[in-house]
Steps between C-alpha positions, in 0.01 A plus 500: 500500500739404268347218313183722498746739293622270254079384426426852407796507291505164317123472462388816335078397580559522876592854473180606339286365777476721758811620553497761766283264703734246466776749643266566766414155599909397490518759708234429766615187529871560566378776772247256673804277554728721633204630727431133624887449564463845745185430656616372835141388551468285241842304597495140622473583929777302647407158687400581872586160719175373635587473873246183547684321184783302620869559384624156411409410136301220575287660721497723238373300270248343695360856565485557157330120411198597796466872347468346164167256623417762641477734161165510308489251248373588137147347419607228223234613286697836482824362457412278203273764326623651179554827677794357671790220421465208462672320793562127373698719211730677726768252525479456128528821448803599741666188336470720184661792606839298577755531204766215491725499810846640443814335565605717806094378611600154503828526715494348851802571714614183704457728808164610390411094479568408846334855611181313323541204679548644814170706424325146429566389895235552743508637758821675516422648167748800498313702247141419591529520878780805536577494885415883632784729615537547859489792651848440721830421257623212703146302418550578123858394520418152679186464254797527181718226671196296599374526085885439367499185736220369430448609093880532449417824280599827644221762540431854543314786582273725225219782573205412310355819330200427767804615728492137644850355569539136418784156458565393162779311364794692400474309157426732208098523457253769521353459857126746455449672139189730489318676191261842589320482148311807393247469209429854367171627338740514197576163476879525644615305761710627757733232630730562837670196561726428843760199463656408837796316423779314652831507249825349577692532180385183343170546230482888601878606483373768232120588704203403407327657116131484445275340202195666374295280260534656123176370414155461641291246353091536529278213509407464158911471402526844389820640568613883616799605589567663875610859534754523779554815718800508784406743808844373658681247704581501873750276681475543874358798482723672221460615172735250236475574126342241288381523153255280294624295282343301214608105582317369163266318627409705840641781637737578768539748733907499592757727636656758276795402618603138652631526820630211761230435744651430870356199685241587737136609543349728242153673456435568110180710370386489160284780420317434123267541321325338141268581289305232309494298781101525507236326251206678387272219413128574441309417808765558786918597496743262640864536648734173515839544706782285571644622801785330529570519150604087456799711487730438826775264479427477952281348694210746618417431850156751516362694234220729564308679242226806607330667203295766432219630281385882447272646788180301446582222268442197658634122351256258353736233609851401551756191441794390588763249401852364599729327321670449126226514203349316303564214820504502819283785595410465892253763680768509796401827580214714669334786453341811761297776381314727818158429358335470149444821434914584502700633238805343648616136480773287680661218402766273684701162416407279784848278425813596352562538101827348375703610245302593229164468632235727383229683776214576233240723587224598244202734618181528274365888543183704397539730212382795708777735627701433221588727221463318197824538249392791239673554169806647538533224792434183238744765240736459766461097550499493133854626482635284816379225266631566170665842465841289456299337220371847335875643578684271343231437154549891465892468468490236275244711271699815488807246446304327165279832409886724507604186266217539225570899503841487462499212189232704377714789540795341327273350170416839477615745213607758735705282693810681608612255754943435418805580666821663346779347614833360295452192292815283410450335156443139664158670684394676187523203284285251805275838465456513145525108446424328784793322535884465598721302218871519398359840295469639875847376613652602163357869602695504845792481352439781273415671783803452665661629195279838477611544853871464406532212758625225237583499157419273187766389298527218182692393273449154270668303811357624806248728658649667797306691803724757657481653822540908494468617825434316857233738601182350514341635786157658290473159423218291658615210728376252265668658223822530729471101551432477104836714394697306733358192409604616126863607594687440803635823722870430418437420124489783222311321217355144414476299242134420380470180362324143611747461778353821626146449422417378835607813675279710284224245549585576884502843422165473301319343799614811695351776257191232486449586836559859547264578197232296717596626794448859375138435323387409776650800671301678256188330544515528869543867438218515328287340686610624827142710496294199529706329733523760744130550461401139531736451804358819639176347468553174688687628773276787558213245497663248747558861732118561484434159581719500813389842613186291559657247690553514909849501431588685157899461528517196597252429248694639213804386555325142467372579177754663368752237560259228366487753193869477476542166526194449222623714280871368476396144485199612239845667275650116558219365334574734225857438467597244211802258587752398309469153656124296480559355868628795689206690316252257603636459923513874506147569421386195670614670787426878421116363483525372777649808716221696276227286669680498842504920485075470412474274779685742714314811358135370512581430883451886534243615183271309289577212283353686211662819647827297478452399130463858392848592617631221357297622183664817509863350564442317174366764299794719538750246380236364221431887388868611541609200287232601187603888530891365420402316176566671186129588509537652774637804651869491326284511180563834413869445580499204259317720251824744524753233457277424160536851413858530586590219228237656242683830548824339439443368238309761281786771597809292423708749329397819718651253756817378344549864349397720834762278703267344678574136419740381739252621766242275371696213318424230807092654469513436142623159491302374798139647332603299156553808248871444451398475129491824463821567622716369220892584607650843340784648503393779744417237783727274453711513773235487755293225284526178692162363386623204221683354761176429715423211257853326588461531932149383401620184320713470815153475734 
């Protein structure tokens, strides 16, 4: 089993205990079920109609109410005895099990309302006295007019799965529902489920879905989570795909595709089964069961319930409860076992359960016959409870430990870590000094000049900039905006002065940004190691955790959109605005669509399982921010900016005499060694650096 798997992997310990036996027991287990599911023999046997019981439901129920005095009754001493429940708990109890009732719970059609009251009126009572189904056509024709005259609600005809035909209004409800329940020696219960049903496009236009409870909750308030299986679904007698699905709070069992659902009578059979549904308590085990789930938005008119124990296990005791917990629990019901020495138990509501209503059945059995959970079965519990928890911790270590390696790494002597790539002089000088000034600016324009794009011209009037060529294209787009910003595309020079100084301060803003624009460029390139590690790690952590789930794709896609969502609003937080207010609504808002995504997220995985992703979605941006700073990984790239200006300046005149200083003019004037650069004769025609002081008097 697959969250077996990820226990032996995560938690190194479990491994070392045992470990072929624990292959062996997995094993043994997964064969005994599929043996049970073939074993004809051990099947449910279909219901046989009693010839001397009567067919109209009343009668029916009247059988059933003498059968049930007729039953051996428990001696009280037995039932209140610490070997078995305690009854004048059970109601508490059941009330326990109920998690708050959903909104689709608390719906009541206006249909479904007068269906109620109708239900209410004896003794036509539609759904508590169904009239029987003559034999002859005409007779069940004249009995529909004589119910439509008389009720003014249409009605008709549905086999029962006791193969007994009955009337029922043609409103949408759910005229019989029946659970077989099979308790194994294992501890999983076996769950076939059959849902008569009467649709007419209204609250089933899509069919009917199924809730399992997520959680099972023992009598001392501990809490486990259920282990859903799906054998299949049936709908009048044919196979339908359905999947499990993970609903947040409960899980649902729901086509894998939605298709219309035609008015009219249908038979649906849920075949199931869950794990964890069985508590292990010291003196006896005990199995609670909503039947009807509190889950059906119709009105139930008979729900019957038959359960069964391994071959000679027989109950301590039984109870049963209708209604909506914590309130308004009724014992509307009965109950018929064949003797007391029967590992079989039937249950029955004795009136009809609304919308919502609950049919709560909770059997007390002897711990004999029962294999009690071993160690790789608790393992496997163990990671149903918190391998999301163990998942998720793990990514968020690798995420921090790969953090404290790698700055180790780059304090280190040995540190090789930097990227060659082409420097202008306005990203050597933020290298080497931290910092972009009119120095930086002044260097783009001798830049321009190295690359025969402008020229530099003075004279004790005016300093002129001159266009030489229109071909720009190696030229970044911000530098593109910069150059035109400088000199217009029909003009051939300009003249710098004050009246121009706000263009270059334009033009300045432009370089600012490209110089930025490219550190960070550099930075990300640098650190695109951790990031791809660290976003490796979290989305290979929120995979293992929904390969656990029931539904892993469904699963992910949840938590990887919350993760998206997180993660750009966590960046917002990060962003600094120009202006205080927008800065302030915007995050007011991102921390609010952060908590909104953890809401959304711990719906499916733990709250603390939750946290940890949203641990590891910070840590990347927190780490990837500390790698860019100059300590970080462009260190050895700000080290070689350092070196480039200590080179230039202790080989001035190998440069000026080797030709080289045209080449490196904008370098040397943006890394502040002009002073050794004093203006000759041999470069003076190409030397434009005394007239940087003037354009920066200009700034």
């Amino acid at each position: 089993m697959k969250k077996l798997f990820f226990a032996i992997c995560f938690i190194i310990s479990a491994a070392a205990v045992q470990p072929s036996a624990a292959a062996v027991k997995q094993m043994r287990d997964e064969i005994a079920l599929q043996q049970y599911n073939a074993d004809k023999s051990m099947q449910m046997k279909p219901v046989v109609q009693n010839p001397r019981i009567p067919l109209s439901m009343e009668a029916f129920r009247n059988f059933m109410r003498e059968r049930a005095k007729k039953v051996a009754k428990m001696p009280m001493s037995l039932i209140l005895s610490s070997s078995t429940m305690n009854v004048m708990d059970d109601a508490k109890f059941i009330a326990s099990q109920k998690q708050e009732k959903s909104t689709f719970e608390k719906i009541y059609d206006s249909a479904m309302e007068r269906l109620n009251l109708l239900e209410k009126q004896p003794p036509r009572d539609l759904i508590n006295t169904p009239a029987l189904i003559p034999q002859q056509i005409k007779q069940e024709q004249q009995d529909k007019v004589q119910w439509k005259k008389e009720t003014g609600i249409d009605v008709v005809s549905v086999t029962l799965p006791t193969g007994q035909s009955v009337l029922v209004p043609a409103k949408e409800h759910i005229p019989y529902l029946t659970s077989k329940i099979d308790i194994m020696p294992n501890g999983i219960v076996r769950i076939v489920e059959t849902v008569n049903v009467v649709a007419n496009g209204q609250k089933l236009k899509y069919g009917i879905s199924k809730a399992l409870p997520k959680y099972s909750i023992s009598r001392e308030g501990v809490k486990n989570a259920t282990i859903p299986y799906l054998n299949g679904v049936r709908i009048n007698g044919t196979e339908v795909p359905y999947q499990l699905k993970d609903g947040g709070d409960r899980y649902l069992i729901v086509p894998q595709e939605q298709f219309e659902l035609q008015s009219g009578i249908y038979t649906y059979e849920f075949d199931y089964m869950l794990d964890r549904k069985l508590w292990y308590y010291q003196d006896r085990n005990e199995f609670y069961w909503d039947v009807t789930g509190s889950f059906w938005n119709l009105v139930v008119s008979q729900a019957v319930a038959t359960v069964r124990l391994p071959v000679d296990v027989n109950p301590l005791g039984q109870s049963m409860f209708i209604g909506y917990p914590p309130k308004n629990l009724t014992d509307r019901y009965s109950t018929i076992t064949k003797d007391r020495h029967t590992n079989a138990l039937g249950f029955t509501a004795t009136t009809p359960l609304y919308a919502g209503e609950g049919m709560h059945i909770l059997i007390s059995i002897p711990k004999t016959g029962f294999i009690e959970p071993d160690f790789n079965k608790k393992f496997e519990w163990f990671i149903e409870d918190y391998g999301d928890i163990i998942l998720s911790f793990f990514g968020l270590l690798a995420i921090v430990s790969a953090y404290l390696v790698s700055w180790r790494f780059i304090n280190s002597d040995a540190n090789p870590i930097k990227v060659d790539l082409q420097k202008s002089p306005a990203m050597l000088r933020m290298l080497a000094k931290g910092t972009f000034d009119k120095v930086s600016f002044c260097s783009f324009l001798l830049d321009l000049f190295r690359r025969n794009i402008i020229d530099l011209k003075a004279d004790q009037e005016s300093l002129l900039l001159i266009k030489k060529t229109d071909n720009i294209s190696h030229l970044t787009p911000l530098e593109k905006k910069a150059f035109r910003q400088l000199i217009g595309a029909k003009e051939t020079a300009v003249v710098l002065n004050s009246a121009t100084a706000l263009k270059m301060k334009r033009a300045g803003k432009l370089i600012e940004k490209d110089t930025v624009k490219r550190i960070k460029l550099l930075s990300l390139k640098l650190n695109a190691g951790y990031i791809f590690f660290s976003t490796a790690m979290l989305l290979l952590s929120e995979a293992a955790i929904s390969w656990l789930s029931v539904n892993g794709i469904a699963t992910m896609s949840l938590l990887l959109s919350a993760t998206l969502t997180a993660a750009f609003y966590i960046w917002i937080l990060r962003i600094k605005f120009k202006r205080r207010w927008v800065g302030i609504a915007a995050k007011i808002f991102a921390v609010m669509m952060i908590v909104l995504s953890a809401l959304m997220m711990s719906r499916y995985i733990h709250l603390i399982s939750t946290l940890f992703i949203f641990g590891m979605i910070w840590s990347i941006f927190v780490y990837s921010s500390l790698f860019a700073q100059r300590n970080g990984l462009i260190k050895n790239n700000i080290k070689d900016a350092v070196r480039l200006g200590q080179k230039l300046a202790a080989n001035a005149q190998t440069i000026v005499l080797g030709g080289e200083f045209k080449q490196q003019q904008a370098n040397i004037y943006a890394l502040d060694v002009a002073d050794q650069y004093p203006k000759t004769e041999k470069i003076a025609a190409i030397y434009r650096l005394d007239l940087m002081s003037k354009i920066k008097n200009l700034l």
